[in-house]
C-alpha positions in Angstrom: -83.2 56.9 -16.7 -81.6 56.2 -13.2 -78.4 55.4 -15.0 -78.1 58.5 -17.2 -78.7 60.6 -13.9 -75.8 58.3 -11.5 -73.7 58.7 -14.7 -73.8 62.6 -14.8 -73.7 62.6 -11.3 -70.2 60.9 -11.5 -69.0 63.0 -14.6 -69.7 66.1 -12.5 -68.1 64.4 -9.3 -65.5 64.0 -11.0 -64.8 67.2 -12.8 -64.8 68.9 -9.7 -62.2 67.1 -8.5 -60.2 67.9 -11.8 -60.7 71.4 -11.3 -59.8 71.4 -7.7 -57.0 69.4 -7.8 -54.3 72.1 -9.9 -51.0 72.7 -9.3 -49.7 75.3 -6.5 -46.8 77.3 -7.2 -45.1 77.9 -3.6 -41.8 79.0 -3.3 -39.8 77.5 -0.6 -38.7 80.9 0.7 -42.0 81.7 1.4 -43.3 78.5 2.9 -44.4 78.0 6.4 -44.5 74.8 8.0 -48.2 74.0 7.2 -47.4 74.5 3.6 -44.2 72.0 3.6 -46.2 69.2 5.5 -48.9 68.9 2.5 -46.0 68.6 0.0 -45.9 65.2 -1.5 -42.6 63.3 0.8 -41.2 62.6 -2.3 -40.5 66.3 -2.7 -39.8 66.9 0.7 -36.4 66.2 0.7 -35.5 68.2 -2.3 -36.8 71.4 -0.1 -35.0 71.0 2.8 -31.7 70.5 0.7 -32.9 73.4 -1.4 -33.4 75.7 2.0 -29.9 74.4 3.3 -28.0 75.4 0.6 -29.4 79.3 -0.1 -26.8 81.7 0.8 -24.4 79.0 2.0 -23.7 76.6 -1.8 -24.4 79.1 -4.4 -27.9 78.6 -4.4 -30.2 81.5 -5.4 -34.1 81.8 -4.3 -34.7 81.5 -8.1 -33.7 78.5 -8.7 -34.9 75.1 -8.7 -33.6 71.6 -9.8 -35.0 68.1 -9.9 -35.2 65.3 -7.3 -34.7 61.9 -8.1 -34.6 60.1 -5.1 -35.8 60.6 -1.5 -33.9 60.8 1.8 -35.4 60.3 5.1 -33.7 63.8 6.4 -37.0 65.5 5.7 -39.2 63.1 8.3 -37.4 65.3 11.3 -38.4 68.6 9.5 -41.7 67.0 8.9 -42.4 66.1 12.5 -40.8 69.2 13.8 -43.5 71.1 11.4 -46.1 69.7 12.6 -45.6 70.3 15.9 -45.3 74.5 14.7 -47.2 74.7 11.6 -47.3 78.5 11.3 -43.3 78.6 11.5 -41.5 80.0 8.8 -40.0 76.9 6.7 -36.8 77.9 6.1 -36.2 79.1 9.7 -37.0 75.7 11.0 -34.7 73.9 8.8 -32.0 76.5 9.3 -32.7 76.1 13.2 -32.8 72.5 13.2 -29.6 72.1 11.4 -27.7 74.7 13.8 -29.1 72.4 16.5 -27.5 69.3 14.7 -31.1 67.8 14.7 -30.9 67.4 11.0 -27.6 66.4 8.8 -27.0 66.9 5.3 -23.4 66.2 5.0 -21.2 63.7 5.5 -17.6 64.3 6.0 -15.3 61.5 5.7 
């Protein structure tokens, strides 16, 4: 009998954290800094690119795109977030970048 109850003790443990653990839609326009520094790093970089390029590469608010690989420019946004969570996202990394604190470019 102790077993049946750990068991459905577990199941409901567990379904809980099923239930609690669905996706978030954010868009990055709307993001603060809190928001960006719970995003998996993975992802991270793909937002600061994506915030970069609005207005400036043909980018629109609406659209999205996939990342394949990470790139440690987001770890200076990430610090710099922390350290003003309630910022607006994309006027950090539009500030960091006009204070060449964060490069996405490379000219040769």
């Amino acid at each position: 009998m102790k077993i049946m109850n750990v068991l459905i003790a577990l199941v409901c443990t567990f379904s809980v954290a099923a239930v609690q653990a669905r996706e978030v839609k954010v868009s990055p326009a709307r993001m603060s800094c809190a928001d960006f520094t719970v995003v998996d790093e993975a992802y991270q970089p793909a937002l600061v690119y994506w915030v970069a390029g609005v207005d400036k590469l043909g980018v629109r608010e609406t659209d999205t795109f996939v990342v394949d690989t990470a790139h440690p420019v987001s770890e200076t946004v990430v610090e710099e977030c922390k350290n003003d969570p309630q910022a607006p996202f994309m006027s950090k990394v539009r500030s960091l970048i006009i204070a060449k604190k964060v490069s996405l470019l490379e000219h040769h």
